[in-house]
N, C-alpha and C positions, 0 to 999 in steps of 0.2 A: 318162359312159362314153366319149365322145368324146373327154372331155382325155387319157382314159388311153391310150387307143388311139392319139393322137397323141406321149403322151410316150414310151410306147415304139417308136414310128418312130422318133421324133427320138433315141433312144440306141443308139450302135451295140450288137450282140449278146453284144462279148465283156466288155463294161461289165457288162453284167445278169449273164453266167456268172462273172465274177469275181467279184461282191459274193455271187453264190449259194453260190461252190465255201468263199467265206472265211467265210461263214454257216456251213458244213458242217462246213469246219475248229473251228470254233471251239468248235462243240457237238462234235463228236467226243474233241476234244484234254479238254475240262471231263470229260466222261463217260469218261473212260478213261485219267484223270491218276494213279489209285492213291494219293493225298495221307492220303486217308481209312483205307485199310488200313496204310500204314505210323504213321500215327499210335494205332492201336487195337493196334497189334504192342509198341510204345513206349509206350504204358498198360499193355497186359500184362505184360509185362516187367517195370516199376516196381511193380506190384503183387505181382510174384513174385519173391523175392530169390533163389529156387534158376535160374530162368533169367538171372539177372547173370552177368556175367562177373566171375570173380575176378580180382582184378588181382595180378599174379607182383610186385610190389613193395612190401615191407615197413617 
């Protein structure tokens, strides 16, 4: 318990809130990337030939 309590003296404060704030970042950004819906929109679509778009060229 002592090491820790010494390891975090010896780091300054804005070392810990940055590794914290990019921890935050990083789960935030995964959870709310929308990758998954647009891929299940692009399955639908493919499975449904009336939601294609007709293409105007012959």
């Amino acid at each position: 318990m002592k090491n820790l309590i010494n390891f975090l003296k010896n780091r300054q404060i804005r070392q810990i809130v940055t590794i914290f704030l990019a921890g935050i970042l990083l789960i935030v950004s995964t959870a709310c990337s929308g990758v998954n819906l647009l891929k299940d929109k692009a399955d639908e679509a493919s499975a449904r030939p009336e939601l294609q778009k007709k293409s105007s060229i012959r």
